[in-house]
C-alpha positions as CSV (number, residue, x, y, z in Angstrom):
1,X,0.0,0.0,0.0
2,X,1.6,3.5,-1.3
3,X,1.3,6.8,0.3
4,X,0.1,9.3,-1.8
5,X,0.1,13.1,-1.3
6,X,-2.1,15.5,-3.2
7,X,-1.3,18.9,-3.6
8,X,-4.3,21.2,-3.9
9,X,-4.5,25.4,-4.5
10,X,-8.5,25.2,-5.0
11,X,-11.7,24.2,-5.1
12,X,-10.4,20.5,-5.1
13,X,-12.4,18.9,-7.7
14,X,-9.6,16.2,-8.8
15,X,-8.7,15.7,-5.5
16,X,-12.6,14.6,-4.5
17,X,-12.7,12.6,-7.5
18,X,-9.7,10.5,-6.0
19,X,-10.8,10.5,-2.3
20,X,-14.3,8.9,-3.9
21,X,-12.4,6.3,-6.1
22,X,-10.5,5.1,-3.2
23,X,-13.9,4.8,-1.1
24,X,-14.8,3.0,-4.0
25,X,-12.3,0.8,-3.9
26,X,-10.9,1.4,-7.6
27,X,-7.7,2.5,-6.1
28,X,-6.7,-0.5,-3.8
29,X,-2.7,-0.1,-3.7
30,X,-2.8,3.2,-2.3
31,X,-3.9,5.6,0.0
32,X,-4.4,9.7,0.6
33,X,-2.1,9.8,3.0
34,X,-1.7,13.5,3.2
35,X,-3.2,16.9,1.1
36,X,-0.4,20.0,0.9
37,X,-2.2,23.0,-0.1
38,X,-0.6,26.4,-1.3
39,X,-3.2,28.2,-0.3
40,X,-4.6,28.9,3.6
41,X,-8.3,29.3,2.0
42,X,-8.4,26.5,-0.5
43,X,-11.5,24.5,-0.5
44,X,-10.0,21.4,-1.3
45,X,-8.5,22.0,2.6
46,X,-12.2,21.0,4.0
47,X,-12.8,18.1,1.1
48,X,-9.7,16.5,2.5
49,X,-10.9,16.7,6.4
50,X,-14.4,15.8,5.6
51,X,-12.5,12.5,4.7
52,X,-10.4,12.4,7.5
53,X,-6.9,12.6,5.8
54,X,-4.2,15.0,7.2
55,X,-3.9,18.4,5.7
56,X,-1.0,20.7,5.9
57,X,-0.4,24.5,4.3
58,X,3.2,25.7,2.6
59,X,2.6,29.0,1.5
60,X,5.6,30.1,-1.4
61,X,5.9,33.4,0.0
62,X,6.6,32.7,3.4
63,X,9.8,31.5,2.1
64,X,12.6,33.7,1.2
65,X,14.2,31.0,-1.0
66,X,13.3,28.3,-2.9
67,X,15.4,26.0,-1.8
68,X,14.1,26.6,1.9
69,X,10.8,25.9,0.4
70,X,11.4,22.7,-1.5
71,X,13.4,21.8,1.6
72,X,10.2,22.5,4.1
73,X,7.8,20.2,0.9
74,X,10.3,17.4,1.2
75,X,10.9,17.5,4.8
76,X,6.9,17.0,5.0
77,X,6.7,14.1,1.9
78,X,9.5,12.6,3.9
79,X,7.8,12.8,7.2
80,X,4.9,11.1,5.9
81,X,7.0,8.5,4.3
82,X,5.5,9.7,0.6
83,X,5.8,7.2,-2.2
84,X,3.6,9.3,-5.1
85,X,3.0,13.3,-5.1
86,X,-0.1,14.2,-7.6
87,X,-0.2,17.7,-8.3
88,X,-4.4,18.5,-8.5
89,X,-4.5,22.0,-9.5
90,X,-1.5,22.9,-7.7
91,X,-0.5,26.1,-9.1
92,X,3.1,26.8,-6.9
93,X,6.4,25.6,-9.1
94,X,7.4,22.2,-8.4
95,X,11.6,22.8,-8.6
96,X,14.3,20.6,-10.1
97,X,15.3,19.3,-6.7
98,X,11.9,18.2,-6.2
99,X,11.1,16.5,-8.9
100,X,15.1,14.8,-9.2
101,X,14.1,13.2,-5.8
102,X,11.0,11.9,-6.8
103,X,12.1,11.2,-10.5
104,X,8.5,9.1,-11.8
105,X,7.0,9.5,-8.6
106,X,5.2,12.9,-9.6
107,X,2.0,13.1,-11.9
108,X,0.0,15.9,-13.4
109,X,-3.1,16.0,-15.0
110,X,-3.7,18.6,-17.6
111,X,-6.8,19.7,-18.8
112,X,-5.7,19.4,-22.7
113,X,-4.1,16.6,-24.9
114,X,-0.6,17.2,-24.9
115,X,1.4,18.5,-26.3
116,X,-1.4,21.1,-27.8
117,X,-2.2,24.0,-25.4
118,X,0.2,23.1,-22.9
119,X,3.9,24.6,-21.0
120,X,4.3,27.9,-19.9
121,X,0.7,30.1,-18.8
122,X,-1.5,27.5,-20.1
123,X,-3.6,26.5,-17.0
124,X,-6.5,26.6,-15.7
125,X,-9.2,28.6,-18.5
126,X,-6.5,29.9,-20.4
127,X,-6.2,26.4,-21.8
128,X,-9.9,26.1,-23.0
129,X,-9.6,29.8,-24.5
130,X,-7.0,28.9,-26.5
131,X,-8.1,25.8,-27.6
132,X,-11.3,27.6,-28.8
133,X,-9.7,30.3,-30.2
134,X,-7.9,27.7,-32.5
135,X,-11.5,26.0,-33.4
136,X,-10.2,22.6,-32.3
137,X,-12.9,20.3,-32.4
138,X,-11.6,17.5,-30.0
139,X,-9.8,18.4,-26.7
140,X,-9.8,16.0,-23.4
141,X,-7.1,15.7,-21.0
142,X,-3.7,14.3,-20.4
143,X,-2.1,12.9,-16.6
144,X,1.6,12.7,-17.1
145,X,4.7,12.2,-14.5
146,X,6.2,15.4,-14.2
147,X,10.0,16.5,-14.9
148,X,11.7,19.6,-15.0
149,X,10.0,20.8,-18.7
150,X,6.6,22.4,-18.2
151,X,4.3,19.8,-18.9
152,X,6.7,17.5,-20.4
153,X,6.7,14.7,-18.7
154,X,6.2,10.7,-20.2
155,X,2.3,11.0,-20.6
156,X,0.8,8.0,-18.7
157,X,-3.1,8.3,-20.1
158,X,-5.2,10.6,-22.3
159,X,-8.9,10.7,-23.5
160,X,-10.4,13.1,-25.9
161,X,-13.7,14.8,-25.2
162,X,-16.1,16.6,-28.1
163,X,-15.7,20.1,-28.2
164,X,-19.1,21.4,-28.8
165,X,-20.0,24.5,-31.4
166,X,-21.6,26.9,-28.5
167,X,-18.4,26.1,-25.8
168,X,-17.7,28.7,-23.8
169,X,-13.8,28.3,-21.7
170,X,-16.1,27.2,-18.6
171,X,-18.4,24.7,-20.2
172,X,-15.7,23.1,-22.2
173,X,-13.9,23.0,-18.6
174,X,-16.5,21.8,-16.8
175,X,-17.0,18.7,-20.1
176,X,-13.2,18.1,-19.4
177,X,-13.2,17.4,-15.9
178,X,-16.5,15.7,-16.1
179,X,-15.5,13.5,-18.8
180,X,-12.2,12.9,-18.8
181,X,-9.8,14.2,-15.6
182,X,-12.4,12.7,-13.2
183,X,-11.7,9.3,-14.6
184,X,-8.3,9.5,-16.1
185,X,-6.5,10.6,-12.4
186,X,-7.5,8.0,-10.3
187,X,-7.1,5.1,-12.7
188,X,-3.3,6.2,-13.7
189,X,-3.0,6.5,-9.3
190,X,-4.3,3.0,-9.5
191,X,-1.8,1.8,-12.4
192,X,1.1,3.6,-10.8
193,X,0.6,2.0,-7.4
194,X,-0.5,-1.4,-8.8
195,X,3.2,-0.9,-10.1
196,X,1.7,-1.3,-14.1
197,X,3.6,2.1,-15.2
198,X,7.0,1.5,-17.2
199,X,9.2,4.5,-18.1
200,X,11.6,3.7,-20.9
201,X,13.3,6.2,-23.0
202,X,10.7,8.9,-22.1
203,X,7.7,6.9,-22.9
204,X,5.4,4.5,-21.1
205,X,4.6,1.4,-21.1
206,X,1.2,-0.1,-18.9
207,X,1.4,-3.6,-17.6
208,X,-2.5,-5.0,-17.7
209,X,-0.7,-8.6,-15.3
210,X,-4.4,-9.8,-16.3
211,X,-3.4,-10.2,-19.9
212,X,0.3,-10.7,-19.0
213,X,1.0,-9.0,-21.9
214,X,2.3,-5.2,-22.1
């Protein structure tokens, strides 16, 4: 059974999605073990107690540097003996000495199919706007481990989701997470603490041991 952190900045919705798929049993190898938010006012703070799973608050700026921040977030993955770190909306860098001391152990989901409307300043709306603006007619989502480029990472799982003629950013948002996020997050948690995830030469590889084939 893996420890898994969550780190939050807002209303929480991908971390509720994975608190309900472990009640659910669909994650079974692991367990929230911990939710690090960046933010003292953070809704996804009271989703997290509601379920009973330890919360904690790192605030950037009450750091001078970032090394004494990424030293206070590992001191806390370490102290709850953290074996996978999602990042749910968390909106605070995650720096190279993070992320080289938790090399695969890190995963993102993004709210596009990468590597269209992703990297620097696309988060959050400004994803959907863009991918609007460019009249796409498929967009979905994308969980990937993270490394040290901006949504870079070996993708683990993607699903596409209709893009509808009368989309507005929030509706097409709303589709995304409804559609695809929801289900894509807790299934690649599942896979990755099942121990099903390969990474070989910046790619994955998923191990259904049903099939016992790769």
């Amino acid at each position: 059974m893996l420890n898994i952190a969550v780190l939050v900045s807002g209303g929480g919705t991908n971390l509720q999605a994975l608190i309900d798929a472990q009640a659910t049993g669909q994650i079974q190898n692991g367990a929230i073990s911990l939710v690090i938010s960046s933010r003292t006012d953070a809704f996804a703070l009271e989703r997290a107690k509601k379920a009973g799973i330890p919360t904690r608050v790192l605030l950037r700026k009450g750091f001078a540097e970032q090394a004494d921040y990424d030293a206070a977030l590992l001191a806390l993955l370490k102290e709850f003996q953290i074996q996978l770190v999602v990042l749910a909306g968390f909106m605070t860098i995650i720096s190279e000495t993070v992320i080289r001391q938790y090399e695969n152990q890190i995963i993102n989901v993004h709210p596009a199919l990468i590597p269209s409307f992703c990297g620097p300043g696309f988060y959050g709306l400004h994803v959907h706007e863009a991918a609007l603006e460019k009249g796409v007619k498929v967009s979905g989502a994308t969980v990937h481990f993270v490394n040290e480029v901006c949504d870079g990472g070996p993708i683990i799982l993607q699903k596409a989701v209709e893009v509808l003629p009368d989309d507005t950013p929030e509706t097409l948002q709303r589709r995304i997470m409804e559609q695809a996020e929801w289900k894509l997050l807790p299934r690649a948690v599942e896979l990755f603490c099942a121990g099903k995830i390969v990474v070989e030469n910046g790619r994955t590889r998923i191990w259904e041991r049903t099939e016992r084939t790769w």
